[in-house]
C-alpha positions in Angstrom: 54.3 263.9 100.1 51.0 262.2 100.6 51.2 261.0 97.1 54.5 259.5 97.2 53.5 257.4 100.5 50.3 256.1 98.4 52.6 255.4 95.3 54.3 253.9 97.5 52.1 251.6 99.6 49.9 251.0 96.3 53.2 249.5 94.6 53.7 247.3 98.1 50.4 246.4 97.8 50.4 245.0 93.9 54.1 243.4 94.4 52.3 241.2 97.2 49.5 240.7 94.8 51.7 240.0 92.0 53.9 237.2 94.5 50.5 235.9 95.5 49.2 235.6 91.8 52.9 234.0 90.6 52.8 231.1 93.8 49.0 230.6 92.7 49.9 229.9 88.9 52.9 227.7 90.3 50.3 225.8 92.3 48.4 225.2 89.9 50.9 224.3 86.9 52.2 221.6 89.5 49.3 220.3 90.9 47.3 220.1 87.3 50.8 218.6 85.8 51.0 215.8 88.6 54.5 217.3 90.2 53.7 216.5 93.7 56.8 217.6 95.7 58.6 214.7 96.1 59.7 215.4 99.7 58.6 212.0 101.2 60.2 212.7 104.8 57.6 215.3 105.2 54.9 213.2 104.3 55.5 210.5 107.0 55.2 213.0 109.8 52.4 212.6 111.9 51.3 215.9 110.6 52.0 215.2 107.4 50.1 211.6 107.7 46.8 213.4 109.6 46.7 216.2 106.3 47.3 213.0 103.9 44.0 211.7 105.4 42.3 214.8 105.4 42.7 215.3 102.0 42.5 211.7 100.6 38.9 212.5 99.0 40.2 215.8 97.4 38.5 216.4 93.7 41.0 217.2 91.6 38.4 220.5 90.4 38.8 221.8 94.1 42.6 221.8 94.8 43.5 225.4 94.2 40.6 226.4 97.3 41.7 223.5 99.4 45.5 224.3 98.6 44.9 228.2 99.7 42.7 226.7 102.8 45.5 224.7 104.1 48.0 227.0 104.0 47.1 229.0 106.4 47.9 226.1 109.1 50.2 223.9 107.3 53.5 224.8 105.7 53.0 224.9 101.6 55.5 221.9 100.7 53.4 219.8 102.8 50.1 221.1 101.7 51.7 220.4 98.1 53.1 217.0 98.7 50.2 216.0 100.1 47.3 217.1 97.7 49.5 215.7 94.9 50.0 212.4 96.8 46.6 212.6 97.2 45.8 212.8 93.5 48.4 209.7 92.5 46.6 207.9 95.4 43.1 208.3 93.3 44.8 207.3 90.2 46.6 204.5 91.7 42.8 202.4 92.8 42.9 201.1 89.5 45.8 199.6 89.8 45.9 198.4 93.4 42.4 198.6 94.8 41.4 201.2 97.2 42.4 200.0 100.1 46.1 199.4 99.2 46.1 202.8 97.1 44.8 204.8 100.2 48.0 204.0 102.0 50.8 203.6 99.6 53.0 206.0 98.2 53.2 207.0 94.8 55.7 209.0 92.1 54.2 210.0 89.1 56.2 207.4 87.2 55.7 204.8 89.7 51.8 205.1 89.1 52.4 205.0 85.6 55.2 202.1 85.0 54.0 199.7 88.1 52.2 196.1 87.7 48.8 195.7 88.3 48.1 193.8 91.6 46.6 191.6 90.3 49.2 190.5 87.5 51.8 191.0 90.6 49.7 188.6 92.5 49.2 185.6 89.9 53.4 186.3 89.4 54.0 185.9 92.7 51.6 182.5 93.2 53.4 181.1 90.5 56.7 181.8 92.3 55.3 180.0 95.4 53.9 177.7 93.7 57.8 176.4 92.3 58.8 176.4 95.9 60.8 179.9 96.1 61.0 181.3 99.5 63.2 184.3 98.6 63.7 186.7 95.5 65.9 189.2 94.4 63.2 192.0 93.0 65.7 194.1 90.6 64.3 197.8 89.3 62.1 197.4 92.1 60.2 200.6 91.5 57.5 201.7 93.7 57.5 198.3 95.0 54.1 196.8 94.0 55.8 193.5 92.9 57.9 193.2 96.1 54.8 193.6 98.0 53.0 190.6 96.1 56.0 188.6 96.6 55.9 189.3 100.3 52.5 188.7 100.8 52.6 185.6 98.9 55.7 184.7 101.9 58.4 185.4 99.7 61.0 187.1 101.2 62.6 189.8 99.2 65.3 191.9 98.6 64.4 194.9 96.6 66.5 196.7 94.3 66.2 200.3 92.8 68.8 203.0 91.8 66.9 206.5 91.9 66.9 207.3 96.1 63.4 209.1 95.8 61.8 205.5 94.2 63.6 203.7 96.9 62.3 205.7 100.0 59.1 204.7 98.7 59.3 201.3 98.0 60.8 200.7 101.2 57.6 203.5 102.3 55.1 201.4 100.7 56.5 197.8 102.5 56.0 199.9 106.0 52.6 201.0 105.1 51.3 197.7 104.5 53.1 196.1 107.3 55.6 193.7 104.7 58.5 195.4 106.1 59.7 192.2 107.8 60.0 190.4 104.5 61.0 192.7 102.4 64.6 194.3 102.2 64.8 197.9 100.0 68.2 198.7 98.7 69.3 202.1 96.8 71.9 200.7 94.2 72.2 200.1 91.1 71.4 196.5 90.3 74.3 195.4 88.1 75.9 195.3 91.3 74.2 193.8 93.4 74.9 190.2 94.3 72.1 187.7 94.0 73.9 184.7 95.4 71.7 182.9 97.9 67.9 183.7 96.3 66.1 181.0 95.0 65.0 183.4 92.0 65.6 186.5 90.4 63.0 189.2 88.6 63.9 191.7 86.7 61.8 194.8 85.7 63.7 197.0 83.6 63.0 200.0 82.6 61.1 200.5 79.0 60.6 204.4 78.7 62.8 206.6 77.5 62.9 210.6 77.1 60.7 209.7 73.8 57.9 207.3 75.0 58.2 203.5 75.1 61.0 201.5 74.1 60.3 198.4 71.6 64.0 197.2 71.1 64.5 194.8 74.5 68.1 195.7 73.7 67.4 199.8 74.5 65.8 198.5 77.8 67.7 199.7 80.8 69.2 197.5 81.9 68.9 195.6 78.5 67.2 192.2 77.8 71.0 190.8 77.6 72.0 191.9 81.1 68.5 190.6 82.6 69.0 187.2 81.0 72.6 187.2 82.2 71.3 188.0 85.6 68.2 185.0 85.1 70.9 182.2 85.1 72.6 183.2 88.6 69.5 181.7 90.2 67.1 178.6 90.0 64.2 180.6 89.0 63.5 183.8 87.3 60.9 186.3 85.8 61.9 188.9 83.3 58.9 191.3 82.9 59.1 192.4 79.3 56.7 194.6 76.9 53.6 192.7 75.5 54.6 193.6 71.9 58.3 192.0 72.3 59.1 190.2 69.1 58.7 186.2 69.3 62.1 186.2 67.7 63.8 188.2 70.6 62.8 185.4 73.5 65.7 183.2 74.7 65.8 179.7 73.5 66.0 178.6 77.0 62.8 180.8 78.3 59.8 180.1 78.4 57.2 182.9 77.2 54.0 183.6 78.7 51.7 187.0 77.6 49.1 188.1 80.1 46.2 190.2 80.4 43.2 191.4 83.1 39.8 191.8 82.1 40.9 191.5 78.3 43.7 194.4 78.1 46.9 192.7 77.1 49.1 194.0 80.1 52.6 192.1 80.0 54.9 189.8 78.8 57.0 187.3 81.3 60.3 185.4 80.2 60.5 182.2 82.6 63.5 180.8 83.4 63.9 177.5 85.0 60.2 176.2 84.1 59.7 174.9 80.6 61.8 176.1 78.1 60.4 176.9 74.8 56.5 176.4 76.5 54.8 179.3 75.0 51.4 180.6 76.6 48.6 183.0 77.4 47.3 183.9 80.9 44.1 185.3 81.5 42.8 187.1 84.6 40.5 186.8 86.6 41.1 182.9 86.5 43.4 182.9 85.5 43.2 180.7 82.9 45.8 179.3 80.8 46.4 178.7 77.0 49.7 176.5 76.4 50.8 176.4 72.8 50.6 172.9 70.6 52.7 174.5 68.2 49.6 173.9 65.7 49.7 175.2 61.9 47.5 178.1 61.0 43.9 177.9 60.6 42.7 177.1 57.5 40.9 180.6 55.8 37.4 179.7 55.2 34.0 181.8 54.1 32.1 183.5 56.9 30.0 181.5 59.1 27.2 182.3 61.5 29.6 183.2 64.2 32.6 185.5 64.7 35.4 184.5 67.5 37.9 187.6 68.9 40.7 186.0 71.0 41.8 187.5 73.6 44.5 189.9 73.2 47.0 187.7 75.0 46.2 185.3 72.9 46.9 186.8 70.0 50.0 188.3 71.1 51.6 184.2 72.1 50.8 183.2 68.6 47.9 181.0 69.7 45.2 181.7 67.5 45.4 177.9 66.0 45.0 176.5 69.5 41.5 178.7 70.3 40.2 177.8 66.5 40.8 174.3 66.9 38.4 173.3 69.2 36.2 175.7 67.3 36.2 173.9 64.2 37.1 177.5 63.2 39.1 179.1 60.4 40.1 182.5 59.5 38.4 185.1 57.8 41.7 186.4 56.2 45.0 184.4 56.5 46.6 188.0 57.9 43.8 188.6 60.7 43.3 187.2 63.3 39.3 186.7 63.8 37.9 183.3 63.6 34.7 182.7 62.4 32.8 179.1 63.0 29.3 177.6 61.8 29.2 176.5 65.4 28.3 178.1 68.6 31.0 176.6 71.4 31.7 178.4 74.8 35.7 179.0 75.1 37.3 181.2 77.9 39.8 182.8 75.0 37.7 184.3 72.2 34.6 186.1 72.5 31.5 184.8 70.4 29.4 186.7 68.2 26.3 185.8 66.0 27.0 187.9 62.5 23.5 188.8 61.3 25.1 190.6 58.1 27.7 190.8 55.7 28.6 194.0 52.9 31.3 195.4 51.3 32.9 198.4 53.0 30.4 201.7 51.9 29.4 204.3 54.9 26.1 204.8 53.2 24.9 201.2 52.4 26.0 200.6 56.3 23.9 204.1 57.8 20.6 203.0 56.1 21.0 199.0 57.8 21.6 200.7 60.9 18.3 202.5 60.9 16.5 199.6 59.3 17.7 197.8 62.2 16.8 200.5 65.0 20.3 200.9 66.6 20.8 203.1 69.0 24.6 201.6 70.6 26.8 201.0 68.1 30.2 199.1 69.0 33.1 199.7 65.9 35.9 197.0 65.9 38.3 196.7 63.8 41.7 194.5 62.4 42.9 194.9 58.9 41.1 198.3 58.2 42.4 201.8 58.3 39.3 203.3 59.4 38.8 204.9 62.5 36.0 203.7 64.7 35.1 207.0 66.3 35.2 208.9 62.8 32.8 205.8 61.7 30.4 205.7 64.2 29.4 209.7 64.0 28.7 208.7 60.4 27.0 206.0 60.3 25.1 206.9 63.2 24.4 210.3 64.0 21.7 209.6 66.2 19.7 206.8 67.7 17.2 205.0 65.8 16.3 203.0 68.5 16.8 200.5 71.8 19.0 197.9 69.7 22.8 197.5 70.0 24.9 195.9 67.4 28.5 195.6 66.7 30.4 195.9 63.2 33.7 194.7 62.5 35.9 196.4 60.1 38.2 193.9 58.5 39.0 191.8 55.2 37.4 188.6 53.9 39.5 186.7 52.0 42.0 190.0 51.2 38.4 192.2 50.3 37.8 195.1 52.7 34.2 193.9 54.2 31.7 194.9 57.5 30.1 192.4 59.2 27.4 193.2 61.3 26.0 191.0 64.7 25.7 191.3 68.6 27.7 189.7 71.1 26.2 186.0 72.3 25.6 185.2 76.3 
C-alpha cells in the first residue's frame, strides 16, 4: 500500500519535473531563436511597459534565470514578450540609436528588413527638401521610414498588410510621439488610394521563403506595380536592392545608390527629380557623386598609390567620375581599383601608398610579412577567388611585430598579383 502511494507520488512528482523541463526547453528554443511572442497588446500595459524597462539591459547569456525569476510575479507570455522585445530592442541600436531603439517596437523581421535611420533621415530631407508636405508610405513595415518622414514634417499615411507589423508601426509612431502626423493603415496597398499626397514610397518586400530576392520583378509588390504606383503622384521613392541591374531602372527614374560608413545599404528610384541622373550618396555627409556619363578609365601599370571607391560608387557605375580627378586608371579593365602616381584627397575612394608589388605565391608573401614586422594584417580583395580569412592564418600565423599593412588580392592587367601598402591619413 505504502509503495503504491510512493509510486504514485514519485510519478506526480517526475510528470511536474518533466512539464517543467519541456516549458524550460520551449523557453529557451524561443528566446535563443528570437520568437518573441508577438502579443503586442500585452506589452503596452502599464505592467507590461514597467517589466519592458526592467528588463531593457537583459544579457542575452542570462534570460533563462531572469525568465524563471519573473515568472513567479508576472504571467509567462508577458515575461516572454518582453525579454524577446527586449533582445530586438538591443539589436535594433544599430539601426536606430539607443534612444529611439529603447522605445520602439520590434518583429524579428522588422529589425532585420527596416532602413537605417539614418538612410531614412537623408530620404526624408530630400523629400522636404522638393517641397512635399504629405506621403503615402506603402509596405510601411515597422515604420522607421514613416517616422523620418514625420519628423522631417511630413505627414504620412502608412501602409502595411500583415496586422501584427501594423500594430507596431502605428506602436512605434505613439512611442515617439509622431502619432499626429502619421496615419497607420492595415491593407493591402494595391488598394489603397494615393490621390491627394504630394509623393508616394514604396518599400516592397525583397525576401522570400529562400533568402533575398534579385529579380525586382519577384518583389512583392513587383518593381512594375511600384512604378505604376510612382506616377499617381508628383514625387516618389522606390527603395530597391543595391545590386538591382542598371538595365532594370525606368527610363524616366532617376537612380541613386547609397551607403553609411562605407557599407553599400540601398538603392532609390526617383521619380519626378531628374530623369536618367545617376548618383552615389554617402553618409555621414552626405556627399554626393552625380554621373558625367564618362568612358572608362584608361588601364594603366601600377602607381605609388591605390584608390577603393566606395561601394556606392561602384554600384552607380561611377568609377570614371572618382578616377578622373585622380588622374587615375585602372589596374585591370574588369576591377574596379584605381591606382594613381598622385596623392589627392577625394571623399569617394580611399587612398593607399602600395610599398610592394608580387605575383600571387603564399610563401614569397609570409617571408615579406615578417621582413616587414607585421603584426595586423588587413586582406582585401576583387578579381581573386581567395579567401581572406583562409589567407591571413597563412601568411601570418603570428605577429612579427607592431606594423600593420594591407594586401590586395586582385589582377594587373588580367595576371593574378598582391600588392602590398598601408592606408594614407
Amino acid at each position: 500500500m505504502s509503495y503504491r502511494s510512493h509510486g504514485a507520488g514519485s510519478s506526480q512528482a517526475a510528470r511536474a519535473r518533466s512539464g517543467r523541463h519541456r516549458r524550460r526547453e520551449r523557453t529557451v528554443h524561443r528566446l535563443a531563436h528570437n520568437e518573441p511572442v508577438n502579443d503586442l497588446a500585452l506589452l503596452l500595459t502599464p505592467e507590461g511597459r514597467a517589466l519592458l524597462d526592467e528588463v531593457r539591459d537583459t544579457d542575452p547569456a542570462d534570460e533563462l534565470a531572469v525568465a524563471t525569476r519573473l515568472r513567479r510575479a508576472h504571467p509567462a507570455a508577458l515575461v516572454s514578450a518582453a525579454l524577446g522585445q527586449a533582445r530586438l530592442r538591443q539589436r535594433a541600436a544599430a539601426k536606430f540609436g539607443a534612444g529611439d531603439a529603447g522605445l520602439m517596437f520590434f518583429t524579428p523581421n522588422g529589425v532585420e528588413q527596416s532602413t537605417r535611420a539614418s538612410v531614412a533621415a537623408y530620404r526624408a530631407r530630400r523629400l522636404r527638401e522638393l517641397g512635399v508636405t504629405s506621403v503615402a508610405d506603402l509596405c510601411c513595415g515597422i515604420g522607421g521610414d514613416a517616422v523620418a518622414f514625420a519628423r522631417a514634417g511630413i505627414r504620412v499615411l502608412a501602409v502595411d498588410r500583415d496586422p501584427v507589423t501594423a500594430a507596431v508601426a502605428r506602436a512605434n509612431a505613439d512611442a515617439l510621439g509622431l502619432a499626429g502626423l502619421v496615419e497607420v493603415r492595415e491593407a493591402d496597398v494595391t488598394e489603397v488610394d494615393t490621390a491627394g499626397y504630394d509623393a508616394v514610397f514604396v518599400d516592397p518586400a525583397r525576401r522570400g521563403g529562400r533568402g533575398r530576392i534579385f529579380d525586382p520583378e519577384a518583389y512583392s509588390p513587383p518593381l512594375s506595380w511600384a512604378v505604376g504606383a510612382a506616377s499617381t503622384a508628383r514625387w516618389a521613392a522606390l527603395k530597391v536592392a543595391p545590386g538591382i541591374p542598371h538595365e532594370a531602372v525606368p527610363a524616366g527614374a532617376e537612380a541613386e545608390w547609397i551607403s553609411d560608413g562605407g557599407d553599400v545599404k540601398e538603392a532609390v528610384l526617383w521619380f519626378g527629380t531628374e530623369p536618367g541622373a545617376v548618383r552615389a550618396t554617402l553618409l555621414p555627409g552626405p556627399r554626393t557623386l552625380l554621373g558625367r556619363g564618362l568612358p572608362d578609365p584608361p588601364v594603366r601599370p601600377v602607381g605609388r598609390y591605390l584608390y577603393e571607391p566606395d561601394g556606392a560608387v561602384i554600384r552607380a557605375h561611377l568609377v570614371a567620375e572618382v578616377a578622373d580627378p585622380l588622374d587615375g586608371g585602372l589596374l585591370d579593365a574588369t576591377i574596379a581599383y584605381v591606382t594613381s602616381d598622385e596623392l589627392r584627397p577625394t571623399p569617394y575612394a580611399t587612398a593607399y601608398e602600395i610599398t610592394d608589388r608580387l605575383p600571387f605565391n603564399v610563401k614569397k608573401l609570409r617571408a615579406l610579412l615578417r621582413e616587414r614586422e607585421v603584426g595586423v594584417l588587413t586582406v582585401k580583395k576583387r578579381g581573386s577567388a581567395v579567401e581572406p580569412e583562409e589567407l591571413r592564418r597563412k601568411v601570418l600565423p603570428k605577429q612579427h611585430g607592431p606594423n600593420a599593412a594591407t594586401v590586395f588580392l586582385t589582377r594587373v592587367a588580367g595576371a593574378p598579383t598582391m600588392l602590398l601598402g598601408h592606408r594614407t591619413g
